[in-house]
N, C-alpha and C positions, 0 to 999 in steps of 0.2 A: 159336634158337641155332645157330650154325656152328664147325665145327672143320674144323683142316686132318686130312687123312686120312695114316694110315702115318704113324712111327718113323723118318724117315730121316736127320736132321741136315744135308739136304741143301742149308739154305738157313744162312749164318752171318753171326756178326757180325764186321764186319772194322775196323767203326771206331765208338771211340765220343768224341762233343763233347760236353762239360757245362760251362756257367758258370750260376753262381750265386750265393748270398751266401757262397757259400767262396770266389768267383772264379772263374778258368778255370783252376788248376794240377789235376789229379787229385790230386798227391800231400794238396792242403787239403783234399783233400773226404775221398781215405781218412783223413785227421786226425780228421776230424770224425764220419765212421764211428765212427774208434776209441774214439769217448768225449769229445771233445773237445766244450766246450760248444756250442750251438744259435748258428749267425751272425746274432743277431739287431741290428737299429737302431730307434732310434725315428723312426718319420712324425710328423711334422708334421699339425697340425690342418688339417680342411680347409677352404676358405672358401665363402663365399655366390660363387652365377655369377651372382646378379642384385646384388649388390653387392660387388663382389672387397675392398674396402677391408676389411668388415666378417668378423665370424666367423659362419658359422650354426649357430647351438644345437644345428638337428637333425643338423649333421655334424662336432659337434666331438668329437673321441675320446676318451676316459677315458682317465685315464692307466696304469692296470691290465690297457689292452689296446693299447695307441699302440706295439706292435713286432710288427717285421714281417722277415723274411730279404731283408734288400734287396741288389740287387750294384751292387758299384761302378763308375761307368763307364769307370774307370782301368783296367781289369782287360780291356774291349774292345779295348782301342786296336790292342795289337800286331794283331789278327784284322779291324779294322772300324777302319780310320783316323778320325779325327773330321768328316773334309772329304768321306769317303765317306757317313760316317754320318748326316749332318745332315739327310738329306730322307727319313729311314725313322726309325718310331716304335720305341719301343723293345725292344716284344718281336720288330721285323723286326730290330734290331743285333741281340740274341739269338739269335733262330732264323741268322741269318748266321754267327755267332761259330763256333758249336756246328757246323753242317755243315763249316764253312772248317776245324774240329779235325778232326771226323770225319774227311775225309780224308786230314788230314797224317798221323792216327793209324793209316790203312790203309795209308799209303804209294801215295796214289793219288791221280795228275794227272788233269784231266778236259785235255782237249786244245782248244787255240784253236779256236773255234765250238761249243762243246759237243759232247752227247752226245744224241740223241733216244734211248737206252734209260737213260737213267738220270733218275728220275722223283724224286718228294716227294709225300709224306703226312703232315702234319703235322696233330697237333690241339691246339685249345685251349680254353680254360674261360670268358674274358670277354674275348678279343681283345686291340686297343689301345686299353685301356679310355682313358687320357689323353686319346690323338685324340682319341676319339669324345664325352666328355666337354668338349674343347675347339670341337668343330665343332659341338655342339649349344647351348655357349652360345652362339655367333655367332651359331646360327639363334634362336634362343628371346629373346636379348637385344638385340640387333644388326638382325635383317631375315635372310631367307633370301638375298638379295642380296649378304649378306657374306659365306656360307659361300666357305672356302676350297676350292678343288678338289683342292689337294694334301693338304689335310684329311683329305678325303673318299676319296679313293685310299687311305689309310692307316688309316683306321679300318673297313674292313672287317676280318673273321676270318680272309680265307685271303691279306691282305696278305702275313706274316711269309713263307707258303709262294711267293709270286711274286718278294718280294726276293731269298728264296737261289737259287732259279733262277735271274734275271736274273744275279745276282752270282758263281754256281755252273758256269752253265752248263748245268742240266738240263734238259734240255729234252724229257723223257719226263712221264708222267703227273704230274699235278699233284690232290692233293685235299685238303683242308682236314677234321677232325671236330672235331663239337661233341658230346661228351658227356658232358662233363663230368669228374669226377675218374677215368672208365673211358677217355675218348677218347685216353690214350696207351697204351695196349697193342691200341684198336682199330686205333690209326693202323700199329702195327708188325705186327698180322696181316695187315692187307689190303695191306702194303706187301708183303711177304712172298709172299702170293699174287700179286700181279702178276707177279714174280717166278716162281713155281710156275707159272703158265700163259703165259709163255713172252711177255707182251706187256712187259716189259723186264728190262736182265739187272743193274743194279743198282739200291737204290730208296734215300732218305733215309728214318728215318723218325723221328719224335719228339716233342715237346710245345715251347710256347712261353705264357710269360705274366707279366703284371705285377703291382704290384701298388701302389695309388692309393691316400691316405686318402678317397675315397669307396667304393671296395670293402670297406677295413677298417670302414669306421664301418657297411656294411649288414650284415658281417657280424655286429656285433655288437648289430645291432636284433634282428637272429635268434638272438643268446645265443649263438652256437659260438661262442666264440671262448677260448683257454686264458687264465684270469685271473692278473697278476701278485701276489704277493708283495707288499705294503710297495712298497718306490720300485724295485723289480729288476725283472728281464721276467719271463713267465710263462715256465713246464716244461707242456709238452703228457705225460699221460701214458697213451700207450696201453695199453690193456685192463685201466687199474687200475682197483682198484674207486671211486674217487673222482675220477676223470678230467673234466675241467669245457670242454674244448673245445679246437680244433688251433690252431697256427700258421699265419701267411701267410707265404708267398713267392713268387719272380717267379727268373725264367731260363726257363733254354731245357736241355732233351736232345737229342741226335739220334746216330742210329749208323747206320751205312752196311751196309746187307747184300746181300748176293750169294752165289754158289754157290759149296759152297767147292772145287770143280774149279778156278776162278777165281780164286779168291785164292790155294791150291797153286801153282798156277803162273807167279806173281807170288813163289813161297819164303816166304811170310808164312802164320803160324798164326791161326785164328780167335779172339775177342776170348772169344765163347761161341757156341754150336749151339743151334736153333730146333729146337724138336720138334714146338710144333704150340700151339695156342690155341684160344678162342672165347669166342662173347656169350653172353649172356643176358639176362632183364629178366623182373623183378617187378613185375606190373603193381598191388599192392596199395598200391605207396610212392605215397605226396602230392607233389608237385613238388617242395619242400625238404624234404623227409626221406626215412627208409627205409623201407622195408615192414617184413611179418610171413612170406613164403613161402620161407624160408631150406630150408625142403626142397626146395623148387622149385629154387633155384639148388644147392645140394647135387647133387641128381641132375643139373642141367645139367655141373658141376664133374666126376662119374663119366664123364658123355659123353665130355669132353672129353679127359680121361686114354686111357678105353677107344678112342676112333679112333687117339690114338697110339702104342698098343700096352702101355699101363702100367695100370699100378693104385695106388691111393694110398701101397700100402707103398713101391712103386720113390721117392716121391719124397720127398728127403734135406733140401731147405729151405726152408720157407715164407716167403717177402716178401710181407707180407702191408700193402692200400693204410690201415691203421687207423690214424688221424691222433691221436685222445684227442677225439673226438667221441664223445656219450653212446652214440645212436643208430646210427652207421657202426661204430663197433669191434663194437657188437652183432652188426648186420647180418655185420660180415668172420667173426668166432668163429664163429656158429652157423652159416654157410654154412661154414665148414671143419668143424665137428663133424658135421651131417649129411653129409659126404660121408665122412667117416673113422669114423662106426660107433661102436664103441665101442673100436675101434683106437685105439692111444695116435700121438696126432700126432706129425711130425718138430718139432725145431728151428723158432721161427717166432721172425721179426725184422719189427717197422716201422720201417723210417728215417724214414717222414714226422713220427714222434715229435721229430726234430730237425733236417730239412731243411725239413720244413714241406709243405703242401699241396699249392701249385701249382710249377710251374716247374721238372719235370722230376727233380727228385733221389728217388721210385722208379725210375725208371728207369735212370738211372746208376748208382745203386747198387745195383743188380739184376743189369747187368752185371758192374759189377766185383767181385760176389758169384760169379756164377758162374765168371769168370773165378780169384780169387785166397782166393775165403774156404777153401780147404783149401790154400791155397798163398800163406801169409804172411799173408794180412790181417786187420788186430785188430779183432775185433768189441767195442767199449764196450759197459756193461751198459745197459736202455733206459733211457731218459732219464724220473726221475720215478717210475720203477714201484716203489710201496712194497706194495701189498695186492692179491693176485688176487680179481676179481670173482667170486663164489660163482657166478654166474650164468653166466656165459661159460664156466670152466673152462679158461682159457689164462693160464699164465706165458709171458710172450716172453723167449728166450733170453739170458741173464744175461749175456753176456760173456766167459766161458771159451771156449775151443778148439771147434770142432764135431765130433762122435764120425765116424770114420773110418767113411763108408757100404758097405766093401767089407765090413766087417765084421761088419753088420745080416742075421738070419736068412733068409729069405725073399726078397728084395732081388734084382730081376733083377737080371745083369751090366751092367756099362758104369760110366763116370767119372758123379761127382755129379750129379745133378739136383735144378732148383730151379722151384719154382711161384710165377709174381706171380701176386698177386691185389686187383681193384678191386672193392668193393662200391660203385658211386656213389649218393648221395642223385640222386631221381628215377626208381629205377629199375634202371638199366642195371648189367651184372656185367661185369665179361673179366676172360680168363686167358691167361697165358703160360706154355710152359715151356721151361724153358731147359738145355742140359747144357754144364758144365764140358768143355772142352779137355782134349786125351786128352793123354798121357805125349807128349814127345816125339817119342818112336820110333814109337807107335804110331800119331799124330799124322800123321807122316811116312806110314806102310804105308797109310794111309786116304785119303792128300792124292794118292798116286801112284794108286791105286785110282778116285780119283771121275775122275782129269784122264785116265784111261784111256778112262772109259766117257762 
């Protein structure tokens, strides 16, 4: 386990890009926040690659799980023209869309030939799965002789992250994580640090991924998957007690960070303030599931507080990564009870309850959480949750207003603080923490203060 070291907020977010099955507007995603239902569509069955005409049994989708948060590719255009687009898969339009926002959101030009300090870290969960799906049946059906080479450029992992450089202009560090449902909040620590040790001075960082009816059909060889209703789509419901498995989606996050000496002096306020993060891993989980060492992550979670200077009372909002999988909402609960004692928890929210698993919307909305949720934005009650798990001991935050943190007993000073948190199947833990955007004025005295020193 690693955490960054010191409380200083010295690294922030200046821009954040999100498309997804809300689209690329914010204002549809805060919609969707607010209560609005899950963006979901139905996939289409998938077919045999050794005979396309036909259907194959073993990958046809029931129709009680055939939805999935897909975005539409109308929603690219303005960001990723069509004539640009057409030689990158589609989680590379994505991770493109999403940085090409990021910036216009920070109000930052990269300049003709790039930038060799401004880098990418991006991670993802199963790549460009279609490509690689496509270049495997040329080779398996066709002769390896047929594989495409531009295929093959595009179905690696850390494609997405080459395209928005090429496209970007970054031309500072470049890395790719796979870790699954934890790999985007690895990807924005280690961004972060790059940053903190002084080897570039802004970083991209965020998630990218798709989603194929051969990924939805293996998910449901493995039974996670949230089951429909009759002829409707399924409600994923985290941490109820009868919760039957998550949502799929596909998109892209990515937010721009830098010092915010640097962004001050560009006159622009941060999105939200980094305080610090880290890993860990329970070596007890089986490759698709969770483990049993939630103490173990617990106390990695105290670590992680205590190098930033805090303690679990200082912090005011849990986003927590608990999708309405049996096993993961487990895993997320009990790692936040062992860490919080028998201390009453803050306020805990999953969006993945209705933006779905993959493709970036914790993290967006983790942002615009610490950025607006005491400041305007409507939290909906969670999507599904009728009965608390006796087990767990967490109701996720119903949807009313969230209680004013200045006014919690105990509670160091300073503006809100919020904790992501990923328990991923496999294994692997991370955490972020994030602090809300000071007042204005104060906002101001802190931005003249860093561009000083």
């Amino acid at each position: 386990m690693t955490g960054t070291a010191g409380r200083t907020g010295r690294i922030v977010v200046s821009g954040l890009g999100a498309v997804g099955p809300w689209g690329a507007e914010r204002t549809a995603l805060e919609a969707v926040l607010a209560g609005g239902p899950p963006p979901l569509a139905e996939l289409t069955a998938a077919g045999s690659p050794w005979n396309p005409g036909d259907a194959d049994p073993s990958l046809t989708l029931d129709p009680a799980v055939r939805w999935s948060g897909l975005l539409d590719p109308a929603a690219l255009t303005s960001w990723v023209p069509p004539r640009e687009g057409r030689r990158m898969s589609r989680p590379s339009r994505f991770a493109v869309a999403a940085a090409r926002i990021a910036l216009a959101d920070a109000r930052f030009s990269v300049p003709d030939g790039g930038l060799d300090d401004l880098g990418i870290i991006l991670s993802t969960a199963f790549g460009p799965a279609a490509v690689t799906e496509e270049l495997l049946t040329q080779i398996l059906c066709d002769g390896p002789e047929t594989a495409s080479p531009f295929l093959f450029a595009e179905s690696v992992a850390n494609a997405p992250a080459a395209q928005v450089a090429r496209l970007t202009g970054a031309r500072g560090a470049n890395l790719t994580v796979t870790q699954r449902e934890a790999g985007t909040l690895i990807a924005v620590r280690r961004a972060a640090a790059e940053i903190e040790a002084g080897r570039s001075r802004r970083m991209f960082a965020g998630v990218a991924d798709e989603m194929v009816p051969l990924l939805q059909a293996l998910f449901d060889r493995f039974g996670t998957l949230a089951r429909g209703r009759g002829d409707g789509p399924p409600v994923a419901r985290p941490f109820d007690r009868d919760r039957d498995g998550f949502l799929t989606s596909e998109g892209a996050a990515v937010v721009l960070l830098e010092e915010g000496r640097d962004l001050a002096a560009r006159g622009r306020r941060p999105r939200a303030r980094l305080l610090g993060g880290g890993e860990a891993f329970d070596p007890t989980a089986p490759r698709c599931g969770w483990g049993h060492r939630h103490d173990r992550l617990g106390s990695a979670l105290l670590r992680v507080l205590d190098r930033c200077g805090l303690a679990p009372a200082d912090i005011d909002l849990v986003v927590a990564g608990a999708t309405g999988a049996r096993d993961g909402d487990r895993a997320e609960a009990l790692t936040l009870r062992s860490a919080w004692g028998a201390a009453p928890l803050p306020p805990v929210v999953a969006p993945r309850g209705v933006l779905g698993l993959l493709g970036g919307g914790l993290l967006a909305a983790s942002v615009l959480l610490a950025e607006r949720a005491w400041n305007g934005l409507d939290l909906g009650p969670p999507p599904g949750f009728t009965t608390a798990d006796p087990e767990l001991g967490l109701v996720p935050h119903g949807g009313e207003p969230l209680p004013d943190p200045t006014t919690r007993p105990g509670r160091a000073p300073g503006p809100p603080r919020i904790l992501v948190q990923t328990v991923a199947s496999g294994g692997p833990a991370a955490w972020l923490i994030l602090e809300a955007p000071s007042a204005p004025e104060e906002e101001t005295r802190r931005s003249i203060q860093e561009v000083a020193s």
